[in-house]
N, C-alpha and C positions, 0 to 999 in steps of 0.2 A: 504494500500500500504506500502511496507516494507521501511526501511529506503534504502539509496542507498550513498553509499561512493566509490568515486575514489581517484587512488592512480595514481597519472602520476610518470614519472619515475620507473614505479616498475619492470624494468628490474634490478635495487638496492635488488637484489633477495631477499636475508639472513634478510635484514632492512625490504621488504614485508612482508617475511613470520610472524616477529615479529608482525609488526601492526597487522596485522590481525588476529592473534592467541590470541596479547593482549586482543580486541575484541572479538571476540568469544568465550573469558572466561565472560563476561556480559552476563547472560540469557537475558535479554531484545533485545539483538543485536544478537541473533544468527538465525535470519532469515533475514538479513542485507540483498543486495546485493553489490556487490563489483566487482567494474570495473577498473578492472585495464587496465593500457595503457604506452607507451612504444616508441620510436621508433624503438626500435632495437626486430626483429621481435623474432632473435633468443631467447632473453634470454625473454622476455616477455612469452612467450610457457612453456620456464622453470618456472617460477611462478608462470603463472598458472597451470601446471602441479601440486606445488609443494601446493597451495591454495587449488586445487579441493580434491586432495590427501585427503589434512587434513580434510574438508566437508564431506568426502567419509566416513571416516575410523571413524567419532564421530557423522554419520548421523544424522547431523543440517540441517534446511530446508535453510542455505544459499545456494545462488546464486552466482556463481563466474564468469566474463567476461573476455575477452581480447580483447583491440582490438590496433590500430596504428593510429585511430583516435579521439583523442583525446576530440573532440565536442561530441560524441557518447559515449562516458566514462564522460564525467560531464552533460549532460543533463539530468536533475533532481536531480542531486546529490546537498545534502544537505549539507555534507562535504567534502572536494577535501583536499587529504595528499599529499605533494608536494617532491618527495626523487630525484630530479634528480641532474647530475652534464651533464652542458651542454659541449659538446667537447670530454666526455669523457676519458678516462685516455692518448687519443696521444693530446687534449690539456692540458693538467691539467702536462704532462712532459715537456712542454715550459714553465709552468708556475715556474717552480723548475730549469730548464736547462738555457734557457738564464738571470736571474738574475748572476747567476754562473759568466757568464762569464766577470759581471763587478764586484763580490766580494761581491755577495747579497746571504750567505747562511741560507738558511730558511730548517727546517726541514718537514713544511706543505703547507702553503704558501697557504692557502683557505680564508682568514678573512682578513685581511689587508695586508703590504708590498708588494712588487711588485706583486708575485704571485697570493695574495689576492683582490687585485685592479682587474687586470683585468680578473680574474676569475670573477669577481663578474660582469665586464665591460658583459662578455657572458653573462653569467645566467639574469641579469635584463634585456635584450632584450630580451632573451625567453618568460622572465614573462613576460614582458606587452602584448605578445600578450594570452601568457595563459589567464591573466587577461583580454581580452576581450574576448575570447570565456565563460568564467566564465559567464561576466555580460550578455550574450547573450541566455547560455541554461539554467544554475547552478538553482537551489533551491534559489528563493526569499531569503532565509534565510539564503545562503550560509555562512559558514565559513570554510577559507581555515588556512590549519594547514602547513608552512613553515617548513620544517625541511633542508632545500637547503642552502649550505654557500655560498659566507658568509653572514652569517645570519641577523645581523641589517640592511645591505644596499639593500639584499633583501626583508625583511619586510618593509624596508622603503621607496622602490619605489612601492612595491603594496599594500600599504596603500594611498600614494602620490599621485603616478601617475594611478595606476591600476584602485584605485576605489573599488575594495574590500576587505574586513574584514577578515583580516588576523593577527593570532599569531603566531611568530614564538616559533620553539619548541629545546629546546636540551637539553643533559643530561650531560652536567658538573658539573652542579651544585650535584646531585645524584652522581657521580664516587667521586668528592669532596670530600662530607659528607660523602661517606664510609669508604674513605682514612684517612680523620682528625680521625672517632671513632676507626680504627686500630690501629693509630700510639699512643694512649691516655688509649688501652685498654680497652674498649667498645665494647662491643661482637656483640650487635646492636645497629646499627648508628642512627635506631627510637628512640631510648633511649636520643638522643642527638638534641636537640631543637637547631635551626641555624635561623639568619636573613643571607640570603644571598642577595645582592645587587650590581647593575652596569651597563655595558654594558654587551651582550655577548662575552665570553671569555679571558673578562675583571671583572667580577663579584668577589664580595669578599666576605667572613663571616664576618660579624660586630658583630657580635652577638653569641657566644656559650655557650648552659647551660646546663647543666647535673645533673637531680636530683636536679635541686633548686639550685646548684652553678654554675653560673657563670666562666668562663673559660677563662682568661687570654693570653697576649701575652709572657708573661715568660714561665708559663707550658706547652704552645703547642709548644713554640720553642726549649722548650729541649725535648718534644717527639719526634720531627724529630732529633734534632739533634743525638739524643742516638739511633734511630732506624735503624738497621741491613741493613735492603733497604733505605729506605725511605732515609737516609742522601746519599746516593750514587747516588741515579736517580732524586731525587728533590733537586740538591745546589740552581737552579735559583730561585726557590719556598721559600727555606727558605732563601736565601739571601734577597730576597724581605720581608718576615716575619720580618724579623731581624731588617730593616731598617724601614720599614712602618709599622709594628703591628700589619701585618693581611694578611691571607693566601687567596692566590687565587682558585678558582675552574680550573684553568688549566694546563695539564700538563707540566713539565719543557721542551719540546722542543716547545707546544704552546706558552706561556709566552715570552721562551726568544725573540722572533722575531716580537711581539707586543713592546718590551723597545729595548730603542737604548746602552744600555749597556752591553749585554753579547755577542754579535754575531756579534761585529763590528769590532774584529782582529783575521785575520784566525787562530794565534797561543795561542789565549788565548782560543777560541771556546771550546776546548774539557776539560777544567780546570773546565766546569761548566754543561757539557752534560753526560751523561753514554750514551754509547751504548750495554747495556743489553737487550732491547728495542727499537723498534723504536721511540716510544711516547715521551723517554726521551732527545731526541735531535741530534739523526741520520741527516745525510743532507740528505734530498729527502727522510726521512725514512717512511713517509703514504705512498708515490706514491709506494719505491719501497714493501712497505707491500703489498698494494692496487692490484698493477700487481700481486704478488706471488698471493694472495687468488684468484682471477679472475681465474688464468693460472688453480689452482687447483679445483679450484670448475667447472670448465669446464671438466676437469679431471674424475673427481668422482661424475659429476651429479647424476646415478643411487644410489650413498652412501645416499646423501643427499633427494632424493628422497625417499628410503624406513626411511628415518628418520620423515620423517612426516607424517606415517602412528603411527607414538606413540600415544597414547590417549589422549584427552586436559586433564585429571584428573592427568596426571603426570605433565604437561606444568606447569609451575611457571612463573605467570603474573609478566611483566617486569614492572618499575618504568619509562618505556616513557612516556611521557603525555599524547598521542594521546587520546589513547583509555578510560583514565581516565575521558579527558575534553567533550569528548563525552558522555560516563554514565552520570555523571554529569549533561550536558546539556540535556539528553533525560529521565532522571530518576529525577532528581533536590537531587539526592545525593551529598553533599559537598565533594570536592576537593579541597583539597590548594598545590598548586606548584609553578614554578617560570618561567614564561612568557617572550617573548619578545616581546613589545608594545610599541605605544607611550609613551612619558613619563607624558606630560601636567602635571606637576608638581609634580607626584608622587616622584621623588626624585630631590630635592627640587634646589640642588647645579649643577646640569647639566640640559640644554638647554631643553626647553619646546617640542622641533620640533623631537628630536632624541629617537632613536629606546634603550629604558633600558631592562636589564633580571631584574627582581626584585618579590619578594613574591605576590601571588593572590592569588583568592579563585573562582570557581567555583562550578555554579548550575544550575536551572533550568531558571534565568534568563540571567546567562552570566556571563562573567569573571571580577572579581572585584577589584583594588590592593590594595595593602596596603599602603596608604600612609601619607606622610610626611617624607618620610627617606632623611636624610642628609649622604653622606659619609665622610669618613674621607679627611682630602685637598689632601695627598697624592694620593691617590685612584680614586678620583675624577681626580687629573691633569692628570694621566695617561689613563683615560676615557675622557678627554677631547681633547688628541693629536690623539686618534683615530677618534672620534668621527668629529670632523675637516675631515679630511681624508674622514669618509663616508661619508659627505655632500657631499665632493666636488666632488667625486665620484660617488653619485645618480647622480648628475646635469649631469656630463659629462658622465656617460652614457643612461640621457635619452635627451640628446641636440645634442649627438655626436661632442662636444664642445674637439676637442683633446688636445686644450694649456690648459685646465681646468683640462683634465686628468694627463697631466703631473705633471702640479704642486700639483695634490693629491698624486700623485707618488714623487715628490719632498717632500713634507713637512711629505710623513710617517716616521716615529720616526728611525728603523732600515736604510731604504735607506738615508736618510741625516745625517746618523752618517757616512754612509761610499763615498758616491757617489758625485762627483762634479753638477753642473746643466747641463753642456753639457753631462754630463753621463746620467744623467735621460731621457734629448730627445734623445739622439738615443737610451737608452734601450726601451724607449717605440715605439719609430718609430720599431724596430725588433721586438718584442712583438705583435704591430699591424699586423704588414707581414705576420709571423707565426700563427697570429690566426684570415684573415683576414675572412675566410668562418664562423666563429660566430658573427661577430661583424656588422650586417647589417648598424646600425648607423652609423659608421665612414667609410663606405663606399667609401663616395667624398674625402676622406683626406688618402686613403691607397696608390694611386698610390703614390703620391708628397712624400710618407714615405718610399717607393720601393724606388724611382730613390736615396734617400737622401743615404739610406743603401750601395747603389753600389761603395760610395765614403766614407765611412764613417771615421765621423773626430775623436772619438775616439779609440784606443785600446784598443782591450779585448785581455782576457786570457783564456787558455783553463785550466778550472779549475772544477775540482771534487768536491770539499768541503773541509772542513776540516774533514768531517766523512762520509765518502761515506760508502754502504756496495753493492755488486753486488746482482741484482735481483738471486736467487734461481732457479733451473731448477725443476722441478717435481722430478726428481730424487734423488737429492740432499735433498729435503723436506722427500723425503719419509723415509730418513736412520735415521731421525728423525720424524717416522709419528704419534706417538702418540701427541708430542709436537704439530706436525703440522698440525693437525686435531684438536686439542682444539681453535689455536691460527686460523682456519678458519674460524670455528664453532663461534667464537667469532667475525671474521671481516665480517663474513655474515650481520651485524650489520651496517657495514659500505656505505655509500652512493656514490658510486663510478661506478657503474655499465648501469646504466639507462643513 
């Protein structure tokens, strides 16, 4: 019997077709079957279309499914890839829009601060009921591969509360390490040995060696600083270098809105963002990326469509994990990558209970880490004002416990640089309002958050950001379609869709 892998959320089309192409470059896995599933009927059709396609055209004896029900797609599956963003892109615009209007400019808003919180509030009631159809049809042996933000607090209610085995997965750490061997002159980044360690999207290099030396926080902070891009779209990054003595794997608009120091006065905001990019520190600059690639890939399905009739002999295996930890596990070939797991002591200076990215090793018996790693205090403190945050944030959204919510919403690092405490309940009483058809948990506590809103005792402002840019029309993309075609091609990647 063949293996059988489901992918919920794979309406996240561009991010499917990856995984599963990843895969399908492992001869052992290329009579896999793979069931994908979806709620959303339309774009689900599109991925499998775009799945079978590729099966068709490199006549593999895989199996490709679709369906909307989701028990029918993990029963018997051995591995369940998790891509989805619950709400979809009309909640994930509440999640960026009403912070706004109390002075909460977040460029992403998926992993922690307001937007991150209760994103995360959705997506872990989805999963726990995922995670009971899991434990109900899945493969004894299930392991489910997270790649759903925000990611620690999703890994750490379906470890917690779910009850199944699950790593979460992301590639910052890989974009990272490509970025450090560029800006140092490194033609390849394999060439350049890293300890990277922390939370997700918190993680840092403690460790960089090149040829047997060792790599310094002087010579990497004048690489960026002397670097042509790199010093103009990464200040937050090397600001943070500068002071702490070590670079993060995230990009300068991530970062800044995890610390409560660059993003907490509207008129300094752009002194430390570029908007060359959206990654660099755009306000609402995923979402409004996320719309544009959506609007277009809608657009020019037929393009993308005959694009995956290319042969997998030309395909260049991507550095996601998915597909690595699976060879891995079904071949006992060694993989070493960087995981998000419990921590039980692996890194030694933060909390036993909390969800770390940090170095492992995979094979045929499982995922192994490396441990004993200390971070540096710096590094740590600021893993540890999130990490707060995501406790208090699993509890309250698997308690539906709302004054618990708040105060996780109070005590994140960006929102208590800027926000009073009566500002944080009623940002969160309008946040519940607006997103109350996800939030089945808080249920009993949404009316009493309605009537409070009709009267509401503070003031907002109707504010843009300090770096808004207007979503793109099709038309407007196309006058630049070569750019705009690479830079889809590229957000196909992204987990926004399902």
């Amino acid at each position: 019997m063949s293996l059988k892998i489901a992918i919920i959320g794979a309406g996240s089309i561009g991010f499917t077709k990856k995984l599963v192409s990843d895969l399908l470059c492992v001869p052992e896995l290329a009579d896999a079957e793979f069931a994908l599933t979806d709620t959303s009927e339309k774009n689900l059709d599109m991925a499998r279309q775009i799945i079978q396609r590729i099966v068709d055209m490199n006549k593999l004896p895989a199996k490709v499914t679709a369906t909307t029900d989701r028990c029918k797609a993990f029963e018997g599956s051995k591995y369940v890839m998790n891509c989805v963003r619950i709400g979809g892109l009309e909640a994930y615009a509440t999640d960026v829009n009403i912070p706004l209007k109390y002075g909460i400019d977040q460029c992403v808003g998926d992993t922690i601060c307001a937007g991150g919180i209760m994103y995360g509030q959705r997506t872990m009631a989805a999963m726990m009921d995922f995670c009971k159809d899991m434990r109900k049809v899945a493969h004894e042996d299930l392991l489910h591969l997270n790649y759903a933000n925000p990611m620690a607090m999703n890994t750490w209610a379906c470890l917690d509360h779910g009850k199944v085995n699950t790593v979460g997965l992301c590639h910052g750490v890989q974009n990272g390490w490509r970025q450090i061997a560029r800006a140092l002159g490194i033609e390849n980044h394999l060439d350049l040995n890293i300890i990277c360690s922390g939370i997700n999207h918190q993680t840092w290099y403690i460790g960089l060696n090149h040829q047997g030396r060792d790599i310094g926080k002087d010579e990497l902070l004048a690489a960026f600083e002397k670097h042509p891009v790199f010093s103009e779209q990464e200040k937050v990054r090397i600001d943070v270098l500068k002071r702490f003595g070590f670079y993060s794997t995230e990009s300068n608009g991530h970062l800044s809105e995890y610390l409560p120091w660059y993003r907490k006065r509207p008129d300094e905001i752009t002194k430390w963002i570029s908007t060359s990019e959206w990654i660099h520190g755009e306000t609402g600059g995923y979402l409004r990326y996320s719309t544009e690639n959506r609007n277009w890939f809608e657009q020019d399905f037929p393009h993308f469509l005959k694009l995956a009739e290319k042969p997998l002999s030309e395909y260049a295996r991507t550095d996601e994990h998915a597909s690595h930890i699976i060879e891995a596990l079904e071949t006992g070939r060694t993989y070493r990558g960087h995981f998000n797991v419990k921590n039980g002591g692996t890194i030694k200076n933060l909390p036993e209970d909390c969800i770390i990215e940090s170095p492992g090793f995979v094979d045929r018996f499982g995922i192994k880490m490396l441990e004993g790693i200390e971070l540096p205090l710096a590094c740590a403190a600021t893993c540890m004002a999130s990490i707060n945050v995501q406790r208090m944030s699993v509890k309250a959204a698997m308690t539906g416990d709302v004054e618990l919510l708040k105060l996780a919403v109070l005590h994140d690092p960006l929102v208590g640089a800027i926000c009073t405490p009566e500002e944080v309940w009623q940002l969160v009483d309008e946040m519940l309002v607006a997103q109350a058809q996800w939030l089945p948990q808080y249920a009993h506590a949404i009316p009493a958050a309605r009537e409070r809103m009709k009267n509401p005792k503070v003031k907002t402002k109707d504010w843009a950001g300090a770096a808004r840019r207007e979503v793109r029309s099709i038309e407007e993309m196309r006058e630049t379609k070569p750019k705009a075609t690479a830079n889809v091609g590229h957000s196909l990647g992204t987990r926004v869709m399902g």
